[in-house]
Structure formats: structure tokens, C-alpha cells
C-alpha positions in Angstrom: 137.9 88.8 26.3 141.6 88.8 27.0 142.7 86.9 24.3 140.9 89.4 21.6 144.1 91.7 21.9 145.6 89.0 20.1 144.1 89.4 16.8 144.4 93.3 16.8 148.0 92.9 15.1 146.4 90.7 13.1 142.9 92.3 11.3 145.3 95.7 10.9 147.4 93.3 8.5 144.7 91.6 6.8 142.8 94.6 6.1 146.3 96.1 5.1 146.6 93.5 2.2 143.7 94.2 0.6 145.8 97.4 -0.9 148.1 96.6 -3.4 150.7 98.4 -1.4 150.8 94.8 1.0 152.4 92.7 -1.7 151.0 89.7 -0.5 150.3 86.6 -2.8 148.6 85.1 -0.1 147.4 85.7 3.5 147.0 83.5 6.6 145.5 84.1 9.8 145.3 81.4 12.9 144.5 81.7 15.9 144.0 79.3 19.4 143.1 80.1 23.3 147.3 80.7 23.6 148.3 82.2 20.4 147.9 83.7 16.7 149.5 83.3 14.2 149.8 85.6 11.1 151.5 84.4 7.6 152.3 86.7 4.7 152.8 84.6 1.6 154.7 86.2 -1.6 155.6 84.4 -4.9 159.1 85.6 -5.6 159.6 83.9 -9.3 157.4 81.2 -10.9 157.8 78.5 -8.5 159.5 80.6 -6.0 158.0 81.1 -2.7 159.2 83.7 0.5 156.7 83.7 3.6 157.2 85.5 6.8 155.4 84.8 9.8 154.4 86.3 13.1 153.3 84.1 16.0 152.1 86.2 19.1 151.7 84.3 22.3 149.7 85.2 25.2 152.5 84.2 28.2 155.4 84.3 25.9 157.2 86.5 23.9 156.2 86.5 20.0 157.9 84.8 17.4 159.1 85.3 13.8 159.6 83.0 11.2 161.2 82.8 7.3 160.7 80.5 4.6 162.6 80.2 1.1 160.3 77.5 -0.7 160.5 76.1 -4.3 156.7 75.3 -5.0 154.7 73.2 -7.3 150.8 74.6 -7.6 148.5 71.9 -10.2 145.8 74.5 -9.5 144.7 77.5 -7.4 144.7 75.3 -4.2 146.6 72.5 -5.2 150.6 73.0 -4.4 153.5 71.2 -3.2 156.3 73.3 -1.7 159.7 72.6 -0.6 162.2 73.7 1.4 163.9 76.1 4.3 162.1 77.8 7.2 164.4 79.9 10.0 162.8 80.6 13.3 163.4 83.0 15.9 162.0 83.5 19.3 163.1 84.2 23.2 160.7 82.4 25.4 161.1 82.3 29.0 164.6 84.2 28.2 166.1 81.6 26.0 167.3 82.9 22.6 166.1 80.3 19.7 167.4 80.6 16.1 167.0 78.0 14.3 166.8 76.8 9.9 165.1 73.9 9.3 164.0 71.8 6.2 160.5 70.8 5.1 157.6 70.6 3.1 154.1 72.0 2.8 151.2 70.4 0.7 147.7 71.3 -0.2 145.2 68.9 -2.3 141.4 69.6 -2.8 139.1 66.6 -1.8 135.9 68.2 -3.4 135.3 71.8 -5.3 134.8 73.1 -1.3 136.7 71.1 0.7 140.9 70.0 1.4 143.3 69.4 3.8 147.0 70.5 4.2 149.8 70.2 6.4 153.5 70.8 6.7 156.3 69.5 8.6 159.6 71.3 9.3 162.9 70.1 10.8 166.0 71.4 12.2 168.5 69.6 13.9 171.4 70.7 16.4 173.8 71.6 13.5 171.0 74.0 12.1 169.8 75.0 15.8 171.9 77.9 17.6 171.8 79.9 20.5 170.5 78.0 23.3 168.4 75.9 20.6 169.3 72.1 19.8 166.5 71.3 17.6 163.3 72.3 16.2 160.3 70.4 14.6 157.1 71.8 13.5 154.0 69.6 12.6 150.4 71.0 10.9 147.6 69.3 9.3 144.3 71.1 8.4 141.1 70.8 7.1 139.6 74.0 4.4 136.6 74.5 4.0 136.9 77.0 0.3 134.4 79.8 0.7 135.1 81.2 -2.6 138.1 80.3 -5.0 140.4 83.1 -3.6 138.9 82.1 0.4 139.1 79.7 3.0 138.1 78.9 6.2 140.6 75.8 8.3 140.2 74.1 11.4 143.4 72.7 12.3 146.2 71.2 15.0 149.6 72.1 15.2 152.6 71.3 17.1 155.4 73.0 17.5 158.7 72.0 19.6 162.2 73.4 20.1 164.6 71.7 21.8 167.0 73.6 24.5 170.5 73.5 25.4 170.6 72.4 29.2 167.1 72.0 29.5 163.4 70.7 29.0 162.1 70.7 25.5 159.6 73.9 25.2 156.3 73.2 23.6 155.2 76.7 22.0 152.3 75.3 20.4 150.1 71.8 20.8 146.4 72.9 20.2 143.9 72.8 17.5 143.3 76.1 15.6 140.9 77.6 13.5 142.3 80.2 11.0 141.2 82.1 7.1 143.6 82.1 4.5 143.1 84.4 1.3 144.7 84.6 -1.9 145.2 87.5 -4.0 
């Protein structure tokens, strides 16, 4: 299967933040037929959240992205988080950099079961290179396997806007992904 050489980047970081040498608060691992995605989670102060991201795509080149979040968590997987995700990618030869505002939020329906989503926004002022604009929507259903685990279907949309030319769609598919927290 072609797409498996996606997750190999992937499972070596996973396994990787089992160690305490991988400094990760919390770990999250998507993938779709097109891409994966692979978010390191780190809780700087209190309520003070840094995340780094790699996306890998199968006919593009990969993307990174960076958040600086202040965060509210009511419980283990209860949180609302705030603020400023960068992105930066070079599909199809365009150079994207872009900072964008946001949230994230994550309630618990049942002791196994929540949802959570996020939505992220930069517009042309916040959008250089050959980028205009960037949006990024994601809403989820988790399925808690243990208090620390869980297991998310999910869709996600992911657009970036382009100087002098069509709007590029990186991501517009359901997902299915595990998140752990250390």
C-alpha cells in the first residue's frame, strides 16, 4: 500500500514520545487517503500552549505549522484554547507563509465519547509570499479509550489563497487519527 509510507514519519515520533526525552504534553496523529498529519503538543506555562505540526502529503510537498495558544482545560479533555497558528508550505512551487488567528475547543458528551474542532484564519495582511489568505476548519468526533487515549474520526478543510491564482485546497477529506496525552 502506497500510502503506508506516509505514517513511517509518523509511528517513529509516536513511539519517540513515549521517552521522556520527546517533551510532549500531548500527541496527535491523523491520517486520510492524501495525507497525515502529525501534532506535537507542549504546555509552556499554566495555560500556555506551543504545538508544532507536520502535514506530509502524497502529491505535494509537506507542510509545517506553529501555534502560540493561551488555553483553558475544565478537565483532562475539556479545554478551550486561543490564539495564533503560522503556516508554511510550497505546493506546486508556490511559497505560503502565513499567521492566522483562532481557536480550538474540546467538550466530553459522555465519560467515552466528545467532539472538537478548530478554526483558524489569516487574511492578506497576515498572508506573504505568494499567499493572500488562509483558513483552516476541523471538527471531530473521540471516542476516549482510556483517560490519557483517544481514537477520532474527523473532516477537515484546509484552504490557502494565492497571489495570481486559484485558491489551493491542501486538505478537504474526512480523517481518522489517535491522540495521546502524557
Amino acid at each position: 500500500m502506497k500510502n503506508l509510507s506516509l505514517l513511517i514519519p509518523g509511528v517513529f515520533l509516536f513511539v519517540l514520545s513515549f521517552s521522556t526525552q520527546g517533551q510532549a504534553d500531548s500527541l496527535d496523529l491523523n491520517v486520510n487517503a492524501d495525507m497525515a498529519r502529525l501534532q506535537f503538543v507542549h504546555l509552556v506555562k499554566r495555560k500556555e500552549y506551543a504545538d508544532f505540526g507536520v502535514m506530509v502529503f502524497e502529491n505535494k510537498k509537506p507542510a509545517t505549522d506553529y501555534a502560540l495558544q493561551l488555553g483553558y482545560n475544565a478537565a483532562l479533555n475539556q479545554a478551550i484554547k486561543a490564539g495564533v497558528r503560522g503556516i508554511y508550505t510550497n505546493p506546486q512551487n508556490f511559497d505560503v507563509l502565513a499567521v492566522g488567528v483562532g481557536a480550538q475547543a474540546e467538550l466530553d458528551f459522555t465519560h467515552n465519547i466528545g467532539m472538537s474542532g478548530h478554526l483558524y484564519y489569516a487574511p492578506g495582511v497576515t498572508s506573504l509570499l505568494d499567499a493572500t489568505g488562509y483558513r483552516e476548519f476541523a471538527i471531530r468526533l473521540n471516542y476516549y479509550v482510556s483517560a490519557k487515549t483517544s481514537l477520532y474520526v474527523g473532516y477537515r478543510n484546509l484552504q490557502i489563497k494565492l497571489l495570481n491564482a486559484p485558491t489551493l485546497e491542501l486538505d478537504d477529506d474526512l480523517h481518522v487519527g489517535l491522540k495521546r496525552v502524557f
